[in-house]
DRENKOLDO-464683 format. One record per atom (N, C-alpha, C): atom name; chain; x, y, z; residue number from 1; residue in one letter. Coordinates in nm, 4 decimals, always signed. Example, Ala and Ser with C-alpha at 12.3 -4.5 7.8 and 13.67 -1.06 7.14 Angstrom:
DRENKOLDO-464683
NODE  atom  mol         X         Y         Z  seq  type
NODE     N    A   +1.3190   -0.5690   +0.7800    1     A
NODE    CA    A   +1.2300   -0.4500   +0.7800    1     A
NODE     C    A   +1.3200   -0.3300   +0.7800    1     A
NODE     N    A   +1.2850   -0.2250   +0.7080    2     S
NODE    CA    A   +1.3670   -0.1060   +0.7140    2     S
NODE     C    A   +1.2900   +0.0030   +0.7870    2     S
end
This chain:
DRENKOLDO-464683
NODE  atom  mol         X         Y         Z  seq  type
NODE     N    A  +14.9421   -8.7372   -8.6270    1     X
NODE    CA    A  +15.0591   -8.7708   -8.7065    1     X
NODE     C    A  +15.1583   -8.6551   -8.6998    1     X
NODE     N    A  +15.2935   -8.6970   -8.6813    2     X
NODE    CA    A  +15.3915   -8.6166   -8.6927    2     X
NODE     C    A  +15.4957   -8.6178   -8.7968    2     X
NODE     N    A  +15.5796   -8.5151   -8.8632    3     X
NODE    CA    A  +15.6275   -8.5041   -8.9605    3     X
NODE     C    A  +15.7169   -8.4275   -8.9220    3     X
NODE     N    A  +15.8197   -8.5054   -8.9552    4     X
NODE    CA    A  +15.9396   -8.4369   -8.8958    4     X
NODE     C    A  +16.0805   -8.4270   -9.0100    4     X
NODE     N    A  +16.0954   -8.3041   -9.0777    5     X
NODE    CA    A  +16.1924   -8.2368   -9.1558    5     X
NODE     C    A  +16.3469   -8.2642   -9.1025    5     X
NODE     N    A  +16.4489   -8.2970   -9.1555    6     X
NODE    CA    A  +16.5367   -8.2574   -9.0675    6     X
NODE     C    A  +16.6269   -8.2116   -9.2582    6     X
NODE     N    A  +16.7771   -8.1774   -9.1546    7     X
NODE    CA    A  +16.8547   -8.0508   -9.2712    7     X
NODE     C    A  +17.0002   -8.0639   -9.1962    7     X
NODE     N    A  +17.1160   -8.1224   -9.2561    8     X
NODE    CA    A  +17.2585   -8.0596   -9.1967    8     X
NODE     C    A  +17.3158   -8.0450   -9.2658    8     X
NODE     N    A  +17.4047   -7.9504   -9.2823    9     X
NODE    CA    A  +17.4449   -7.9361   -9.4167    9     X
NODE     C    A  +17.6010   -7.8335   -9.3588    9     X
NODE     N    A  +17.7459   -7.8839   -9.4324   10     X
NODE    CA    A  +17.8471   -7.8399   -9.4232   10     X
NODE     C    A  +17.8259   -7.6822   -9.4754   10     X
NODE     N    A  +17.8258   -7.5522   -9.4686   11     X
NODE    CA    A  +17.8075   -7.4413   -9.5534   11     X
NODE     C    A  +17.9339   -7.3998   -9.6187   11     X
NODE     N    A  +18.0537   -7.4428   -9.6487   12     X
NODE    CA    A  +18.1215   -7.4079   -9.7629   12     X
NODE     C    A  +18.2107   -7.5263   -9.7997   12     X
NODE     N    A  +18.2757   -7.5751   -9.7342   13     X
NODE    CA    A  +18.3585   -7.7010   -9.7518   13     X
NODE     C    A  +18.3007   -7.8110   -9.6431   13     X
NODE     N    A  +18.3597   -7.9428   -9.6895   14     X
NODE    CA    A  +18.3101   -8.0830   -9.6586   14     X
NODE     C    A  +18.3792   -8.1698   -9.5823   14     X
NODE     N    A  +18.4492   -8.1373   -9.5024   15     X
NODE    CA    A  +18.4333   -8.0927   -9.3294   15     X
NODE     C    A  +18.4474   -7.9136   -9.3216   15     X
NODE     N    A  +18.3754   -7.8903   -9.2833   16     X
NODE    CA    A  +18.3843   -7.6805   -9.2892   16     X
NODE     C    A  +18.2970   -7.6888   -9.1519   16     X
NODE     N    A  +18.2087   -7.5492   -9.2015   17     X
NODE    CA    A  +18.1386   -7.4907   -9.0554   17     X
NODE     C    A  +17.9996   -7.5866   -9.1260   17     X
NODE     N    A  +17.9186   -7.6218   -8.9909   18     X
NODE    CA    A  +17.8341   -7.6912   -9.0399   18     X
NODE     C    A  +17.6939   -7.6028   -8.9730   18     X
NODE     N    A  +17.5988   -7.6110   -9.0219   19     X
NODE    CA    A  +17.4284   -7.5865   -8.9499   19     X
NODE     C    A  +17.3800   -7.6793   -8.9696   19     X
NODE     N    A  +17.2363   -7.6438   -8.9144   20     X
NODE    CA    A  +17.0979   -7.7579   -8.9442   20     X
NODE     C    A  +16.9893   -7.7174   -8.9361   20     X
NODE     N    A  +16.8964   -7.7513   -8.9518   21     X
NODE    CA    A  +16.7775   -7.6774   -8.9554   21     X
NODE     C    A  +16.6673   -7.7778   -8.9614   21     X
NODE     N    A  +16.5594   -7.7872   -8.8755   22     X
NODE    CA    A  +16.4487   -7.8791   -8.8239   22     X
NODE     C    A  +16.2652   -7.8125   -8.8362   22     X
NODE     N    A  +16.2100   -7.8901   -8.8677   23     X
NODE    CA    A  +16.0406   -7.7990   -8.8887   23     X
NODE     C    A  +16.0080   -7.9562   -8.8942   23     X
NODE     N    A  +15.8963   -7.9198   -8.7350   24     X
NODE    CA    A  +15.8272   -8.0545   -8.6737   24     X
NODE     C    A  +15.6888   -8.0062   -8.7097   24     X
NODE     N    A  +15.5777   -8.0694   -8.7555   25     X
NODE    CA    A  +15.4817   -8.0525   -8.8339   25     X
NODE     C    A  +15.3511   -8.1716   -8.6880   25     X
NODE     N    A  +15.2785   -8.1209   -8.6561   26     X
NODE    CA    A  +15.1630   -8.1863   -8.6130   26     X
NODE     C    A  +15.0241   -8.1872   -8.6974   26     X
NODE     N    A  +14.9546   -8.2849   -8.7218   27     X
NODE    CA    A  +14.8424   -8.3368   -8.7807   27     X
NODE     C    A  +14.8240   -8.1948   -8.8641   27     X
NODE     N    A  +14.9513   -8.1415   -8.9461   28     X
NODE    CA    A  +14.9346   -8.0432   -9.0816   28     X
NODE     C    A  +14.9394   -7.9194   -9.0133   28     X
NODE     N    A  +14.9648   -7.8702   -8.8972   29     X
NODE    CA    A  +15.0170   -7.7442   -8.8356   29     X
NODE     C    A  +15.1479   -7.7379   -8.7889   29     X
NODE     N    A  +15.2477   -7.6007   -8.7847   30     X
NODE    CA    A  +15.3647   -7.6295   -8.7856   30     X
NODE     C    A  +15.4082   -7.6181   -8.6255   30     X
NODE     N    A  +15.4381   -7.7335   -8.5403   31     X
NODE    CA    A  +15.4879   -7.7609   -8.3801   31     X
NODE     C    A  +15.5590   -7.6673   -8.3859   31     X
NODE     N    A  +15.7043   -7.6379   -8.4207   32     X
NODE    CA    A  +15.8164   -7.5763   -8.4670   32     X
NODE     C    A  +15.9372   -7.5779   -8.5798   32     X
NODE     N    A  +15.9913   -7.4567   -8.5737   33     X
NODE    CA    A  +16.1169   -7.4649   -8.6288   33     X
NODE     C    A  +16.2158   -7.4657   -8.5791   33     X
NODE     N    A  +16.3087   -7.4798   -8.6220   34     X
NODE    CA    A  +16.4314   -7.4693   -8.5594   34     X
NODE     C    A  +16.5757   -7.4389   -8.6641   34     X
NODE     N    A  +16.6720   -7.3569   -8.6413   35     X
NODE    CA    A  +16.8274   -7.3561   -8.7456   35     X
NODE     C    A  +16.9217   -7.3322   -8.6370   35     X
NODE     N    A  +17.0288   -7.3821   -8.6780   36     X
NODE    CA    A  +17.1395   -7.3021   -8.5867   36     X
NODE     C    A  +17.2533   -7.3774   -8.6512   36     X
NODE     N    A  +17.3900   -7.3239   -8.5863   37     X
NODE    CA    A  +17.5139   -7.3548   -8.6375   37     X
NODE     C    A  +17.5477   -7.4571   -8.5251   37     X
NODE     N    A  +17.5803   -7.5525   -8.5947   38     X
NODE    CA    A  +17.6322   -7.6871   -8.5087   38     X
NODE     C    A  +17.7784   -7.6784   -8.4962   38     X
NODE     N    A  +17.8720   -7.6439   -8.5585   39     X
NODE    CA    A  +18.0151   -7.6710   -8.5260   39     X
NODE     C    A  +18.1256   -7.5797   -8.6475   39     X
NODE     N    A  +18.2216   -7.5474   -8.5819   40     X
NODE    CA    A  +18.2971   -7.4687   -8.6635   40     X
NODE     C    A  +18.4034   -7.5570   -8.7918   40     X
NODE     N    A  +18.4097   -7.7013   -8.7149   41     X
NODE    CA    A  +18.4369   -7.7853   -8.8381   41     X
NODE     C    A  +18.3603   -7.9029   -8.8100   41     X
NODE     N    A  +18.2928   -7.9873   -8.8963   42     X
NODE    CA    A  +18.2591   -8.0939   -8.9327   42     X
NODE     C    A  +18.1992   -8.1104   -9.0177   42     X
NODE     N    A  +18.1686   -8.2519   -9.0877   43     X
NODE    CA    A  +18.1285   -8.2720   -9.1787   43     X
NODE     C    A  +17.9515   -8.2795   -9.2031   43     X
NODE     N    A  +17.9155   -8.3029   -9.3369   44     X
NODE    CA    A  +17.7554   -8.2886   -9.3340   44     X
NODE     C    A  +17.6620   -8.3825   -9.2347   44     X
NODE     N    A  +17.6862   -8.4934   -9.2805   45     X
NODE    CA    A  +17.6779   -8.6607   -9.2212   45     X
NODE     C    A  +17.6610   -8.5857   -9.0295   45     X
NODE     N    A  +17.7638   -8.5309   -9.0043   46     X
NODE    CA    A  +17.7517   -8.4842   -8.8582   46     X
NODE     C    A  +17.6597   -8.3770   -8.8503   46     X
NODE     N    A  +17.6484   -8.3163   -8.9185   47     X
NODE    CA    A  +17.5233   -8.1857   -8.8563   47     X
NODE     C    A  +17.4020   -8.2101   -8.9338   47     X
NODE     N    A  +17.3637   -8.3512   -8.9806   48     X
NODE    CA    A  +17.2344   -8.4136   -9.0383   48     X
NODE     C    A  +17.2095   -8.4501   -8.9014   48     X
NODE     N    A  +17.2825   -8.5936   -8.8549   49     X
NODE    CA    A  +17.2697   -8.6601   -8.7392   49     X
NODE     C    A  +17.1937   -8.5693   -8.5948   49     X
NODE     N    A  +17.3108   -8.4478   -8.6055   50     X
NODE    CA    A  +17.2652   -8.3819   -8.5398   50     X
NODE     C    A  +17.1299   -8.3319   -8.5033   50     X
NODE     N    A  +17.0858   -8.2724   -8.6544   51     X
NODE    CA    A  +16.9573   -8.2240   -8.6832   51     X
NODE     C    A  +16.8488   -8.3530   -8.6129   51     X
NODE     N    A  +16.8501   -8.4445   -8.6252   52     X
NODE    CA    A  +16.7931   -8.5355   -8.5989   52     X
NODE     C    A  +16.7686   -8.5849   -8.4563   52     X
NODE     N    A  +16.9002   -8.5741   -8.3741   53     X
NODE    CA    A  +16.8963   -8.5892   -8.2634   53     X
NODE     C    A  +16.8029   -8.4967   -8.1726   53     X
NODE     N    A  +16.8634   -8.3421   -8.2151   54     X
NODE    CA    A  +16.7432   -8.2052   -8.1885   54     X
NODE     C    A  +16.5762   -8.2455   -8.1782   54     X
NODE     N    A  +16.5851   -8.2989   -8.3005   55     X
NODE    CA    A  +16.4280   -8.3184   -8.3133   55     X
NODE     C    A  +16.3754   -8.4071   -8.2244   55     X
NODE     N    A  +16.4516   -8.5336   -8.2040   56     X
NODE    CA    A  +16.3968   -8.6066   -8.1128   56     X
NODE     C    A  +16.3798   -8.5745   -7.9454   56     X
NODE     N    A  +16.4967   -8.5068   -7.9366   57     X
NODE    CA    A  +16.4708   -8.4526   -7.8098   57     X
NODE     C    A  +16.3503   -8.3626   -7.7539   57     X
NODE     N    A  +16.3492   -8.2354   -7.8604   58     X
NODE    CA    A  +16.2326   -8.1593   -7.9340   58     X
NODE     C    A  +16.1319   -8.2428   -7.8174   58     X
NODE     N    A  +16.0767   -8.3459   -7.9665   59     X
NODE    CA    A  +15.9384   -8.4278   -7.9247   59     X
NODE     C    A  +15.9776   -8.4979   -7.8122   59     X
NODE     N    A  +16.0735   -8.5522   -7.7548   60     X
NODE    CA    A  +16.0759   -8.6106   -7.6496   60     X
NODE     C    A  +16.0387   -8.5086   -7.5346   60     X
NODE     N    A  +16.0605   -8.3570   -7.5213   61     X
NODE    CA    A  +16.0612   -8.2975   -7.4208   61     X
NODE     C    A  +15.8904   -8.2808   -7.4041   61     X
NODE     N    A  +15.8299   -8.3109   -7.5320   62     X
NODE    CA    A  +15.6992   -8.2438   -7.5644   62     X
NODE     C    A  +15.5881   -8.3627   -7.5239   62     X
NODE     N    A  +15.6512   -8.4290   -7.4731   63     X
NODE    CA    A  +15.5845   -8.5727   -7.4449   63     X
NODE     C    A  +15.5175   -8.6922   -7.5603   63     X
NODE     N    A  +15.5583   -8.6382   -7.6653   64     X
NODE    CA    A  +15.4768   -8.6954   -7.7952   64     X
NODE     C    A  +15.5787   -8.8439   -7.8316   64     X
NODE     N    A  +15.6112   -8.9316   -7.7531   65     X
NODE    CA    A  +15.6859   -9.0200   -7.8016   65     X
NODE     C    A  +15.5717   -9.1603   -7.8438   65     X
NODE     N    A  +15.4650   -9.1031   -7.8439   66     X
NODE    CA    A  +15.3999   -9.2631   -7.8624   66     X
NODE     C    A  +15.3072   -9.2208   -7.9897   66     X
NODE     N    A  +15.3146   -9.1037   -8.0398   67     X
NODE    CA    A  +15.2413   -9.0294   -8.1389   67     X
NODE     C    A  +15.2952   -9.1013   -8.3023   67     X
NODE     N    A  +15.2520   -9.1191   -8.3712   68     X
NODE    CA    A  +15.3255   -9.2001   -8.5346   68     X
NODE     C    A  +15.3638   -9.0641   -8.5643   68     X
NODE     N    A  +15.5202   -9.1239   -8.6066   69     X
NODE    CA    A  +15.6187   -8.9882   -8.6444   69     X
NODE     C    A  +15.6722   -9.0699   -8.7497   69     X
NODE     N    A  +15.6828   -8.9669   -8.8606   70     X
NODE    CA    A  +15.7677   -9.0012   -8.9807   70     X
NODE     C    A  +15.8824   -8.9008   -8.9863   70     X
NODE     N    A  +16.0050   -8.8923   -9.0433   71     X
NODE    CA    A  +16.0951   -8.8284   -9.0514   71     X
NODE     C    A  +16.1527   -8.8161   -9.1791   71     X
NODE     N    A  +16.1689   -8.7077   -9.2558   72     X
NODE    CA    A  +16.2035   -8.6893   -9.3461   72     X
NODE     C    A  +16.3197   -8.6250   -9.4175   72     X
NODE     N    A  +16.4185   -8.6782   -9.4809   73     X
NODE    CA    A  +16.5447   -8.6454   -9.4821   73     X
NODE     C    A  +16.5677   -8.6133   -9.6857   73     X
NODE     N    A  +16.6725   -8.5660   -9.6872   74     X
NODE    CA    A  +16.7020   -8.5913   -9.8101   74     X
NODE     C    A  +16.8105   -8.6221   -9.8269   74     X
NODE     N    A  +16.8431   -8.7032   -9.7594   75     X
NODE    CA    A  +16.9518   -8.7800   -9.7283   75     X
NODE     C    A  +16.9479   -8.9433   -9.7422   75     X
NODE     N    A  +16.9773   -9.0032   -9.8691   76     X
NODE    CA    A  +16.9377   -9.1505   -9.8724   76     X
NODE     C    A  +17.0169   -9.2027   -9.7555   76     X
NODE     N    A  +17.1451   -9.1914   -9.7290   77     X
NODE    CA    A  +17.2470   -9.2793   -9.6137   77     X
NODE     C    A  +17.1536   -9.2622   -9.5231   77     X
NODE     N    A  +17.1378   -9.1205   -9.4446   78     X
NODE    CA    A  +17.0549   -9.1241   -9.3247   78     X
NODE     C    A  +16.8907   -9.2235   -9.3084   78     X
NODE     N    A  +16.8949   -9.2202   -9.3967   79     X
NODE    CA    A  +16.7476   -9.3043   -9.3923   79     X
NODE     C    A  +16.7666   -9.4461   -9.4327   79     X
NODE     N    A  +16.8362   -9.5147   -9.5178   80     X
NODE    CA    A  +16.9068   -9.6627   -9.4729   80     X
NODE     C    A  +16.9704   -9.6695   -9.3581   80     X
NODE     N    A  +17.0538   -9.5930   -9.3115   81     X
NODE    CA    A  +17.0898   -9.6669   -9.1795   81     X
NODE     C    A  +16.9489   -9.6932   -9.0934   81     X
NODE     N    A  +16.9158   -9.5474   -9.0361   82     X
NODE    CA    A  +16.7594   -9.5792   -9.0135   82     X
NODE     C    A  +16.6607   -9.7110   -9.0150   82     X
NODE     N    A  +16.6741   -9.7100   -9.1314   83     X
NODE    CA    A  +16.6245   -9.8179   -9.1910   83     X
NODE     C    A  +16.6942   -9.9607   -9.1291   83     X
NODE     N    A  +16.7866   -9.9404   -9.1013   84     X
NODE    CA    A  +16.8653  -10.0870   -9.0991   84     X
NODE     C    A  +16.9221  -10.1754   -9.2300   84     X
NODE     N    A  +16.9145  -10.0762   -9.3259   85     X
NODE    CA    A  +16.9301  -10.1352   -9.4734   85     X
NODE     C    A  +17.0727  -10.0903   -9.4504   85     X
NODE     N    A  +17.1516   -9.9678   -9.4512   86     X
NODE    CA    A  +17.2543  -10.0009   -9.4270   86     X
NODE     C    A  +17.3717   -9.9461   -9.3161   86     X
NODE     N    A  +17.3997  -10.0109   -9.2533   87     X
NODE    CA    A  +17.4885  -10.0316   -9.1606   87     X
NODE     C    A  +17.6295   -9.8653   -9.1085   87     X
NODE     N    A  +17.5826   -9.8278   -9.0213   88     X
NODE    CA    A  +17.6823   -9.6664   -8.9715   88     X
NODE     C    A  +17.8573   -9.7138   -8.9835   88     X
NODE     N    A  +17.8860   -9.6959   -8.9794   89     X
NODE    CA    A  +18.0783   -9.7089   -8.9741   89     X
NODE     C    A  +18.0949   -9.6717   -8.8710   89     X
NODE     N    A  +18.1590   -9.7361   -8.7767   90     X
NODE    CA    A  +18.2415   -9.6593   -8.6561   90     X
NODE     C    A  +18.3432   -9.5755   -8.7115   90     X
NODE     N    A  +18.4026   -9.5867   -8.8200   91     X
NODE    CA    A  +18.5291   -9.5350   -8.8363   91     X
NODE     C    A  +18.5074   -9.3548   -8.9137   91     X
NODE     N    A  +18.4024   -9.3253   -8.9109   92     X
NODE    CA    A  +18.3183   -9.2324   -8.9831   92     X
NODE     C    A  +18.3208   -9.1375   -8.8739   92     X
NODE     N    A  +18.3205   -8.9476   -8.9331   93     X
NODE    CA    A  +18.3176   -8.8484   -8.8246   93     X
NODE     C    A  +18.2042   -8.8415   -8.7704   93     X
NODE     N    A  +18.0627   -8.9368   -8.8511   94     X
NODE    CA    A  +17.9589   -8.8598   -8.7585   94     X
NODE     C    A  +17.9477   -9.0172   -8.7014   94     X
NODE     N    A  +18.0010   -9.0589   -8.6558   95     X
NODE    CA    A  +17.9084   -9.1852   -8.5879   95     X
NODE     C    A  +17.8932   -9.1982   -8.4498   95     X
NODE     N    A  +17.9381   -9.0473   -8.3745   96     X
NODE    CA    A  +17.9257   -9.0416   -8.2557   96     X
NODE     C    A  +17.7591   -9.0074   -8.2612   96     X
NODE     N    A  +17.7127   -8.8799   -8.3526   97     X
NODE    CA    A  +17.6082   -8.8558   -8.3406   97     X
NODE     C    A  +17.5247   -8.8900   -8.3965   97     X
NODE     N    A  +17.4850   -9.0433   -8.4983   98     X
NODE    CA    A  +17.4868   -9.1327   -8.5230   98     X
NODE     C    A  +17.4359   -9.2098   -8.4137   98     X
NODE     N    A  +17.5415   -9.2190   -8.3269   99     X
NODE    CA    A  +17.4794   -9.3289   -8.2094   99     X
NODE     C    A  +17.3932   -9.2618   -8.0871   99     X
NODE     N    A  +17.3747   -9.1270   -8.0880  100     X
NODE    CA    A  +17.3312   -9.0837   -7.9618  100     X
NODE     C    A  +17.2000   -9.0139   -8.0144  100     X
NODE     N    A  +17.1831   -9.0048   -8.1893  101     X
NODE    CA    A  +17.0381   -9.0090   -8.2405  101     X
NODE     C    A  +16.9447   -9.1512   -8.2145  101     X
NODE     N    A  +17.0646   -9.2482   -8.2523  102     X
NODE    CA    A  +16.9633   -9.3972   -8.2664  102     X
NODE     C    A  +16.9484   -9.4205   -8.0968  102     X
NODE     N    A  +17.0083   -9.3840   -7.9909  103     X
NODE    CA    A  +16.9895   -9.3762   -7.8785  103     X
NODE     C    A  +16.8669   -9.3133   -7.8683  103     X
NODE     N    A  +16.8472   -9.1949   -7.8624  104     X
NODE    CA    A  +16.7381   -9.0991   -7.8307  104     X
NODE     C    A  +16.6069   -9.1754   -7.8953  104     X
NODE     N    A  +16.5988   -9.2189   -8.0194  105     X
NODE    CA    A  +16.5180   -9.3660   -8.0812  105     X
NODE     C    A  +16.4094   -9.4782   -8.0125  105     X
NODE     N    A  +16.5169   -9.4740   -7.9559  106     X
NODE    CA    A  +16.4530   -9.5975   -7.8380  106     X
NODE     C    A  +16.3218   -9.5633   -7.7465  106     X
NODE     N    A  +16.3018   -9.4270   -7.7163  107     X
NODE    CA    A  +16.1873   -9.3818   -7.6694  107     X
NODE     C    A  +16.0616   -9.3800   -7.7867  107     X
NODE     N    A  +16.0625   -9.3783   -7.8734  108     X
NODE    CA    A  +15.9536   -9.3667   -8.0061  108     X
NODE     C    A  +15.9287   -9.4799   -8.0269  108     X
NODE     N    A  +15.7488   -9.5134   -7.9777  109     X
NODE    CA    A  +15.7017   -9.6820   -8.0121  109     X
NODE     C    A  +15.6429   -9.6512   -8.1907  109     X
NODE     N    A  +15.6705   -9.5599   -8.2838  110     X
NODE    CA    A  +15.5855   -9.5793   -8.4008  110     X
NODE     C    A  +15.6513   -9.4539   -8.4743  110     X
NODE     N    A  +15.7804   -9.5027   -8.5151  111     X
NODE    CA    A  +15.8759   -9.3932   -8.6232  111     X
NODE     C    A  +15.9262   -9.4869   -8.7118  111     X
NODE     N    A  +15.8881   -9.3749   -8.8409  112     X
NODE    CA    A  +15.9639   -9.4269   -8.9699  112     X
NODE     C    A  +16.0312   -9.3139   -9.0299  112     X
NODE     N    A  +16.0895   -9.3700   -9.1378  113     X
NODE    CA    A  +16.1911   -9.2646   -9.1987  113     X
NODE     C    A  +16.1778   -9.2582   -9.3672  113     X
NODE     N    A  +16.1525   -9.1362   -9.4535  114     X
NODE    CA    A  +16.1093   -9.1642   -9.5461  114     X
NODE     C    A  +16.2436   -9.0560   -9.6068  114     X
NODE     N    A  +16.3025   -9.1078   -9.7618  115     X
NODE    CA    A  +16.3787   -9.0056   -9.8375  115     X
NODE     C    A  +16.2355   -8.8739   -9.9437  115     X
NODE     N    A  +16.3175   -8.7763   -9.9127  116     X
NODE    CA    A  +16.2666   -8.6672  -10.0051  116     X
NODE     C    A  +16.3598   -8.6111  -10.0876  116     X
NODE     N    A  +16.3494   -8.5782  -10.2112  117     X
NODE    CA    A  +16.4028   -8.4286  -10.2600  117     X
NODE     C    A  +16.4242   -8.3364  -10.1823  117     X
NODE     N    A  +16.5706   -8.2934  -10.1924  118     X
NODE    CA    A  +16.5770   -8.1736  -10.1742  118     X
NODE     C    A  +16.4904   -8.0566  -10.1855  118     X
NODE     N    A  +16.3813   -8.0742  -10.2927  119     X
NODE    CA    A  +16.3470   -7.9458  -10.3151  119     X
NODE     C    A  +16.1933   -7.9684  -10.2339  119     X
NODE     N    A  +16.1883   -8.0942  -10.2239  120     X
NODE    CA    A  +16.0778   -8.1292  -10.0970  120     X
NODE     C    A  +16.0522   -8.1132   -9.9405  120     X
NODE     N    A  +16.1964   -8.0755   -9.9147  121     X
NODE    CA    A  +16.2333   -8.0608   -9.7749  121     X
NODE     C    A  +16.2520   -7.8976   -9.7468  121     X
NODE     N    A  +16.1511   -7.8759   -9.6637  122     X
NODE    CA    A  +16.1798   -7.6990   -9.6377  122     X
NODE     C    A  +16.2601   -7.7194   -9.4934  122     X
NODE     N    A  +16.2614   -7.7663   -9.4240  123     X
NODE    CA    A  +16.4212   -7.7196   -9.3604  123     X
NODE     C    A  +16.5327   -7.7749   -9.3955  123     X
NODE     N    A  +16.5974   -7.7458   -9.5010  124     X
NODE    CA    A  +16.6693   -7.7111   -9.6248  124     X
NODE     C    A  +16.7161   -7.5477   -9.6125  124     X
NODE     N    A  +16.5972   -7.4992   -9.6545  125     X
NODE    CA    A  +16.6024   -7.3700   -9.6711  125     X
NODE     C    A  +16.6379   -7.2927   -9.4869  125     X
NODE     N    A  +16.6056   -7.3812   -9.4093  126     X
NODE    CA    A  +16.6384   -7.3202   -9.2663  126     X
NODE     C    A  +16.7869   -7.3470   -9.2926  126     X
NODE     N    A  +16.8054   -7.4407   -9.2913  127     X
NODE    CA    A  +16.9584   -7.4689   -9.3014  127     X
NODE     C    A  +17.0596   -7.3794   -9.3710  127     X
NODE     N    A  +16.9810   -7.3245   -9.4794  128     X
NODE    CA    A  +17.1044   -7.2380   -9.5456  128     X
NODE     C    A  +17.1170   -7.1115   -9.5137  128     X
NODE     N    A  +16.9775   -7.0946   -9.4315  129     X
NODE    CA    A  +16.9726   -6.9695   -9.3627  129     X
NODE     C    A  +17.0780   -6.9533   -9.2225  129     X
NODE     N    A  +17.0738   -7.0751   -9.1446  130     X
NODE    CA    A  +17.1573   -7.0542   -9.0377  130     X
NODE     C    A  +17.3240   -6.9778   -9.0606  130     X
end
């Protein structure tokens, strides 16, 4: 089982400079971490997506795409769309990366997406570190 953290977060204003920060978890040992600064302006929504996309690639490079992966956000939007409960906006800044996460998707036969607390999610704390 895989467990996968993700974190994007604007660091002063809402489109500002954005980071993210990722911690991929295997059967309760930590695969990796990951933080970094995604963009000098955009919004949160975009350097969540982001975070997400990372990760999948991550496990995609690692060959683990057929492994049951859960993903964990503290982000309710990110995890309804996910979900298919509710629907991305084209007209929205992150829906480029948005579409090239749910792209990367398509390789994973057994992913779900679960909401956490903030104070449940430790790359969170990567994130504010970046």
């Amino acid at each position: 089982m895989i467990t996968v953290y993700i974190k994007g977060l604007a660091k002063t204003t809402n489109p500002g400079p954005a980071a993210y920060g990722l911690i991929i978890y295997r059967n309760g040992q930590k695969l990796m971490e990951e933080r970094g600064f995604y963009k000098e302006i955009c919004t949160q929504n975009e350097a969540l997506y982001y975070s997400l996309r990372v990760a999948m690639q991550r496990l995609h490079i690692k060959g683990l795409e057929k492994e049951p992966i859960v993903v964990k956000s503290d982000c309710p939007m990110l995890v309804n769309q996910m979900l298919k409960i509710l629907k991305a906006n084209p007209n929205t800044h992150y829906y480029m990366e948005y579409k090239r996460a749910s792209k990367l998707l398509r390789f994973f036969s057994n992913i779900r997406f679960e909401h956490v607390g903030r104070w449940r999610n430790p790359a969170d704390a990567l994130a504010q570190k970046a």
